[in-house]
MARKELO-619366 format. One record per residue (C-alpha): residue in three letters; x, y, z; residue number from 1. Coordinates in nm, 2 decimals. Each point is the difference from the previous one (the first is absolute). Layout:
BEGIN
residu, X, Y, Z, num
ALA, X, Y, Z, NUM
...
This chain:
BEGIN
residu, X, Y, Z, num
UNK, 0.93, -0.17, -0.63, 1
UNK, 0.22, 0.25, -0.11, 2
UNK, 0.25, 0.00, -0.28, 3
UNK, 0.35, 0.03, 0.09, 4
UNK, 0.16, -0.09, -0.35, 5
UNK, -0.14, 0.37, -0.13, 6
UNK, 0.20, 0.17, 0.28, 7
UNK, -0.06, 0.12, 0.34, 8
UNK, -0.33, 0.04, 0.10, 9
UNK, -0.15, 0.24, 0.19, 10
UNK, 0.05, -0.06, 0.36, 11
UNK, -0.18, 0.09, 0.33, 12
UNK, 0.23, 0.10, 0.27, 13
UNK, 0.22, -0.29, 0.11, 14
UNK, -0.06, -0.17, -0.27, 15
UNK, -0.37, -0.12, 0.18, 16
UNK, -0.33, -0.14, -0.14, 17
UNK, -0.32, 0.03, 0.09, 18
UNK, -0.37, -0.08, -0.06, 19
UNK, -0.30, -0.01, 0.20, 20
UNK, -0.14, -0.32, 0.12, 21
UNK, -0.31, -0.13, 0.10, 22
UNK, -0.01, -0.28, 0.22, 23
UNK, -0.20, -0.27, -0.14, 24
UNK, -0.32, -0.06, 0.21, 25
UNK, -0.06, -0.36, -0.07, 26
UNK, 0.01, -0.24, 0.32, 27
UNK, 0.29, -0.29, -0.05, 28
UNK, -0.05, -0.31, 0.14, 29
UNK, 0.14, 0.10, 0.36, 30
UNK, -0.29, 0.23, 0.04, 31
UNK, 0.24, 0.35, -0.05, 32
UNK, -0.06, 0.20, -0.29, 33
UNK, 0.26, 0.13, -0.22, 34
UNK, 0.30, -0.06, -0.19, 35
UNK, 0.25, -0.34, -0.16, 36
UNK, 0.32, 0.01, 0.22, 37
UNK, 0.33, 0.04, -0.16, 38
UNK, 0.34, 0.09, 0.00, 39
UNK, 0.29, 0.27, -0.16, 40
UNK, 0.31, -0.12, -0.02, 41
UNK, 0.17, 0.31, -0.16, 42
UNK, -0.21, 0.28, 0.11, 43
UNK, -0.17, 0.16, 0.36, 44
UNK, -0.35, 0.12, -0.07, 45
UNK, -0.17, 0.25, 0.24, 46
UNK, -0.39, 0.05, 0.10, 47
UNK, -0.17, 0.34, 0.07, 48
UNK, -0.38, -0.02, 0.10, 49
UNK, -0.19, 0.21, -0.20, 50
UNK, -0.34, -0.16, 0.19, 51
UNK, -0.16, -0.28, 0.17, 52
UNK, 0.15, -0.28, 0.25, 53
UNK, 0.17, -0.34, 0.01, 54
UNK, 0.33, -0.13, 0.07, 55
UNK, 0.29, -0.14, -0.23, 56
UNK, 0.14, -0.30, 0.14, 57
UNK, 0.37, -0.06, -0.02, 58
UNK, 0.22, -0.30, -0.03, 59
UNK, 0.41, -0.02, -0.02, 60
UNK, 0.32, -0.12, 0.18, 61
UNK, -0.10, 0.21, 0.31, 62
UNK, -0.38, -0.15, 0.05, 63
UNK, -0.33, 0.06, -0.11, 64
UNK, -0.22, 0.35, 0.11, 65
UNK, -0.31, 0.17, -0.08, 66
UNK, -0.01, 0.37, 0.03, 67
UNK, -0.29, 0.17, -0.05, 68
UNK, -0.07, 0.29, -0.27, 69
UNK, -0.21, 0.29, 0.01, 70
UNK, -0.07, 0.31, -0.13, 71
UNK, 0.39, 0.22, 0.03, 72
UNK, 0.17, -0.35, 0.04, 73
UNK, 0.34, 0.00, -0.15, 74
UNK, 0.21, -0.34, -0.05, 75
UNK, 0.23, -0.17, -0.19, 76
UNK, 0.22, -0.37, -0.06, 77
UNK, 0.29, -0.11, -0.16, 78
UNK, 0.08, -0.27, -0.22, 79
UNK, -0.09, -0.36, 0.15, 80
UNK, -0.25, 0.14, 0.21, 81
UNK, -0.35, -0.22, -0.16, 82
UNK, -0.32, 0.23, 0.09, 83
UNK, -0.35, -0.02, -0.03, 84
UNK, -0.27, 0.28, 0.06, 85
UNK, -0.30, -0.08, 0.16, 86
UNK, -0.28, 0.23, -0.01, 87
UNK, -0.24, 0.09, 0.28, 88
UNK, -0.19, 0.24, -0.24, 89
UNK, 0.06, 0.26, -0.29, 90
UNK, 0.41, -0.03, 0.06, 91
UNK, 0.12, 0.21, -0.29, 92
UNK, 0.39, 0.05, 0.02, 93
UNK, 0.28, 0.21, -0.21, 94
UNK, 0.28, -0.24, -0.09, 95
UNK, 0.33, 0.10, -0.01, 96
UNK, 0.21, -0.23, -0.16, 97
UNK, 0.37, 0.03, -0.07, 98
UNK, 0.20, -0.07, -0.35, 99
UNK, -0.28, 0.21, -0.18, 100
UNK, -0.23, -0.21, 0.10, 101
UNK, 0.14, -0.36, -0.08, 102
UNK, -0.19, -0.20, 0.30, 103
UNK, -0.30, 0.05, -0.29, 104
UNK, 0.20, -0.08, -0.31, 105
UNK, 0.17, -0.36, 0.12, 106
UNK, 0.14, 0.04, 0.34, 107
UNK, -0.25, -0.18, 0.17, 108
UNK, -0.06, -0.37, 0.07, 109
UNK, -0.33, -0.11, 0.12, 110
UNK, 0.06, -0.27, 0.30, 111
UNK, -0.19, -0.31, -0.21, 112
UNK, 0.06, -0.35, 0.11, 113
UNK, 0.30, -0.17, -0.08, 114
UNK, -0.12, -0.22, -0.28, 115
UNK, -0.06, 0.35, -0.15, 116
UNK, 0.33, 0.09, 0.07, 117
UNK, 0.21, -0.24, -0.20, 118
UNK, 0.12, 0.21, -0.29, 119
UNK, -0.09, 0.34, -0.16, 120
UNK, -0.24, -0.18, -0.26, 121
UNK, -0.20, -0.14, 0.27, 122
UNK, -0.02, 0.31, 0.23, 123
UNK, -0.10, 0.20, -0.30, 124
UNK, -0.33, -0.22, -0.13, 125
UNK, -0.10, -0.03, 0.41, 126
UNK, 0.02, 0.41, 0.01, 127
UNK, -0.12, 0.10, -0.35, 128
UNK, -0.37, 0.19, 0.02, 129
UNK, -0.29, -0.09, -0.25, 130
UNK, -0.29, 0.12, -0.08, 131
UNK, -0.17, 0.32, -0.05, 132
UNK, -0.23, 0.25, 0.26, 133
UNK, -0.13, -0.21, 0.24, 134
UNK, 0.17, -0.32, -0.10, 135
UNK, 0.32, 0.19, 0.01, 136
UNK, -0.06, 0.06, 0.36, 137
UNK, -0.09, -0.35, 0.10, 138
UNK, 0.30, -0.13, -0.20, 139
UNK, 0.23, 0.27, 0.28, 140
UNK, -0.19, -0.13, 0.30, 141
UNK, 0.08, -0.36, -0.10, 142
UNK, 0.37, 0.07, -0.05, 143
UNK, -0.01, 0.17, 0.33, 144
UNK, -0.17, -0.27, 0.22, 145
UNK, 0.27, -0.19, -0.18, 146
UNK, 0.30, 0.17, 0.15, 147
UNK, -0.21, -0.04, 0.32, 148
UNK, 0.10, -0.34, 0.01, 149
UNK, 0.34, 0.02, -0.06, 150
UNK, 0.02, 0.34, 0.26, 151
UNK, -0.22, -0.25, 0.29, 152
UNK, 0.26, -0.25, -0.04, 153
UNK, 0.30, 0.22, 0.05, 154
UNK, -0.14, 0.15, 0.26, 155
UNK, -0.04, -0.32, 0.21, 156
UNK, 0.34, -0.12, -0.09, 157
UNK, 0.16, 0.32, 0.14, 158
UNK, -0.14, -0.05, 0.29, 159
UNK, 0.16, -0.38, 0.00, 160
UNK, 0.33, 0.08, -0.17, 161
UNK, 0.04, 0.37, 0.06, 162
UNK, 0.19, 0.22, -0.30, 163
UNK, 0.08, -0.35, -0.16, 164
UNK, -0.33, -0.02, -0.08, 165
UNK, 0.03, 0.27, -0.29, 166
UNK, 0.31, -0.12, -0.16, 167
UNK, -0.16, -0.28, -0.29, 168
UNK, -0.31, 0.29, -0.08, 169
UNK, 0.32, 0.29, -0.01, 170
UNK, 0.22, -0.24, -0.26, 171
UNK, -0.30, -0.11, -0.26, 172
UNK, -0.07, 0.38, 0.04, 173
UNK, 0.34, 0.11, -0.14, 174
UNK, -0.03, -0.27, -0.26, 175
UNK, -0.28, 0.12, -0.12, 176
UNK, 0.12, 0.33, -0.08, 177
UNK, 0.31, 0.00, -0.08, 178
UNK, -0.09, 0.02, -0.37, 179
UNK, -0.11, 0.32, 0.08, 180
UNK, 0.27, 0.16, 0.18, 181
UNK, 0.15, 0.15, -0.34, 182
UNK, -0.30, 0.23, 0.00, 183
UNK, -0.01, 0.05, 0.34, 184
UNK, 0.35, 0.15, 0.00, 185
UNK, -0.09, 0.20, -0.30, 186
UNK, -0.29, 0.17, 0.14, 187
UNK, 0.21, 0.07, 0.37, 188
UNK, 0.30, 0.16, -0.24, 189
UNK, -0.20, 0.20, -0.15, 190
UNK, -0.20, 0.11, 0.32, 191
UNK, 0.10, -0.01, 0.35, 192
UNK, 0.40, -0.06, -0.12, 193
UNK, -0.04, 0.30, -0.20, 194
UNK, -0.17, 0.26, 0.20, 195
UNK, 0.25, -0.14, 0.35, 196
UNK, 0.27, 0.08, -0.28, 197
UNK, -0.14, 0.37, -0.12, 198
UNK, -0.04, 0.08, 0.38, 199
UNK, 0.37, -0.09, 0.05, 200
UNK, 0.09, 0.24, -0.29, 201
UNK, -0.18, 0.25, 0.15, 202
UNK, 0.18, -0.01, 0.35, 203
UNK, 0.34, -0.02, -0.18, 204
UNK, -0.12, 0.31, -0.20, 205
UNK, -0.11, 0.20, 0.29, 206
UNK, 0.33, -0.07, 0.16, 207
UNK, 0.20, 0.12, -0.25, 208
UNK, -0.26, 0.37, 0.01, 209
UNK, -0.18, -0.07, -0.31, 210
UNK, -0.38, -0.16, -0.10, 211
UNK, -0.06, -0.08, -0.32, 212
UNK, -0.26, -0.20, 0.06, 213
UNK, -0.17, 0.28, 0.15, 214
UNK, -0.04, 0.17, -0.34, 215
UNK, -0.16, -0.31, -0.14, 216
UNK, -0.29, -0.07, 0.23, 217
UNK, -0.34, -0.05, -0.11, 218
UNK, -0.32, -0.07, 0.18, 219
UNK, -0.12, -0.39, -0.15, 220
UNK, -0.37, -0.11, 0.05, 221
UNK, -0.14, -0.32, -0.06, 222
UNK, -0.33, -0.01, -0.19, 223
UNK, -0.32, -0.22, 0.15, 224
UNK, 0.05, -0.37, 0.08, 225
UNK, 0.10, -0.17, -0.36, 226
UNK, -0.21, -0.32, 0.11, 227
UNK, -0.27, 0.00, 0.26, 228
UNK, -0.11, -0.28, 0.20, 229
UNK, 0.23, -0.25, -0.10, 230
UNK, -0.04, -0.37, 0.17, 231
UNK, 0.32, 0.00, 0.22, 232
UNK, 0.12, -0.23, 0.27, 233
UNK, -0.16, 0.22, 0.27, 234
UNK, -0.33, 0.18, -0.18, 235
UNK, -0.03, 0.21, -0.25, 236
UNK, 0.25, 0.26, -0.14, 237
UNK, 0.02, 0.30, -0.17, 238
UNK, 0.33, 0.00, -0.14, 239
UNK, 0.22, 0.28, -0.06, 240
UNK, 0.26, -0.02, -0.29, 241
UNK, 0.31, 0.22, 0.05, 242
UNK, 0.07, -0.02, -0.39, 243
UNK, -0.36, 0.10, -0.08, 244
C-alpha cells in the first residue's frame, strides 16, 4: 500500500494500478477452478489476458453472466459488480485497477455467508490468511470455498427475488468498510483526483497559448514487481507499488 501522508505518489496514467495475476488452479467445490468471488464498492477493475482460458462470472443489479477470456481479451466492471474467475487452464491476466490500485488495498469484500458478515470484527477473522508456503496456500483456498457459499446462495436468491436479492450482502458490505473510507479518499486525492485535476490545468493552459507543463515532463518507470506471488483473492500477484 502506498503512503499518501509523505505526499503524492507517483502515479500511472489515470491514476490506475496494476499487477499481474495468476489464476489460482485449485478445483473449488463446484468442480471450476479458480478464484474467491468478491466485490468493489468504490472502484472498477479491468482484465487484460496475458495467456490461457476461462471465464469470469459476473453478478449485479442487471443479472448474472459468464464471459469467457482468452489470450487479447480486454474487460472491465464497476463497483457492485461481485466476480469470480474461473480457469480453464494457464489464465494469466493484467489487472487494471482504478484509485491506484485500491481494489488490492481494502476495496474489496469477499461474498462470505452472512453469519460472517455481521460486523467488521467478524468479516476480518473469516478473511484473514495463516500460515506459511504451502499452508499459506491452503489457508487461501479455504477462505475461498468459503465465499463460495455465501456467492451460491446469492446466486439462487436472485434468481427468486431478482436485484433484491443483493441488497442485505451490499449493506453489511458498506459496513464493513466504512472505517476505511478515510484512507480510501486519501489515496483517490492524491491519485486519480489529482492527475483529472493536472489534466484540467493543462487544457486551461493550452487555451490561454501557453504549456508549462510541457517544460516539466519527465519519462517515470516503475522498477520490477515489489512483491511477487502474493496469495490474493483470485491467484497469485505480483504487485506493483507506485511509491516504490
Amino acid at each position: 500500500m502506498c503512503d499518501f501522508e509523505s505526499g503524492p505518489a507517483l502515479a500511472l496514467p489515470g491514476g490506475i494500478g496494476i499487477s499481474r495475476l495468476t489464476v489460482y488452479d485449485v478445483e473449488a467445490p463446484d468442480g471450476l477452478v479458480g478464484g474467491t468471488p468478491h466485490v468493489h464498492l468504490a472502484c472498477s477493475e479491468g482484465y487484460y489476458v496475458v495467456g490461457g482460458t476461462g471465464s469470469v462470472q459476473t453478478l449485479n443489479t442487471k443479472g448474472y453472466t459468464e464471459t469467457p477470456l482468452q489470450a487479447g481479451t480486454v474487460v472491465w466492471f464497476e463497483p457492485g459488480t461481485i466476480h469470480r474467475l474461473v480457469n480453464d487452464g494457464e489464465l494469466q491476466i493484467l489487472t487494471l485497477m482504478s484509485n491506484s490500485g485500491l481494489p488490492e488495498a481494502g476495496d474489496a469484500v469477499l461474498t462470505l455467508p452472512p453469519e460472517h458478515l455481521a460486523d467488521r470484527e467478524t468479516y476480518l477473522q473469516a478473511t484473514a490468511l495463516s500460515g506459511e508456503g504451502e499452508a499459506l496456500t491452503a489457508s487461501a483456498i479455504a477462505r475461498r470455498d468459503l465465499a463460495l457459499q455465501g456467492y451460491d446462495v446469492l446466486r439462487e436468491r436472485y434468481e427468486s427475488e431478482g436485484p433484491a436479492a443483493l441488497e442485505d450482502f451490499f449493506a453489511a458490505a458498506i459496513r464493513i468498510v466504512q472505517p476505511q473510507l478515510a484512507d480510501w479518499r486519501r489515496r483517490w486525492e492524491q491519485g486519480a483526483r489529482r492527475l483529472a485535476d493536472e489534466t484540467g490545468a493543462a487544457l486551461d493552459a493550452l487555451e490561454a497559448g501557453i504549456a508549462p507543463h510541457l517544460e516539466s515532463a519527465e519519462l517515470h518507470q516503475l522498477p520490477v514487481p515489489t512483491e511477487f506471488g502474493r496469495h490474493g483473492m483470485c491467484g497469485r500477484l505480483d504487485v506493483y507499488d507506485t511509491n516504490a
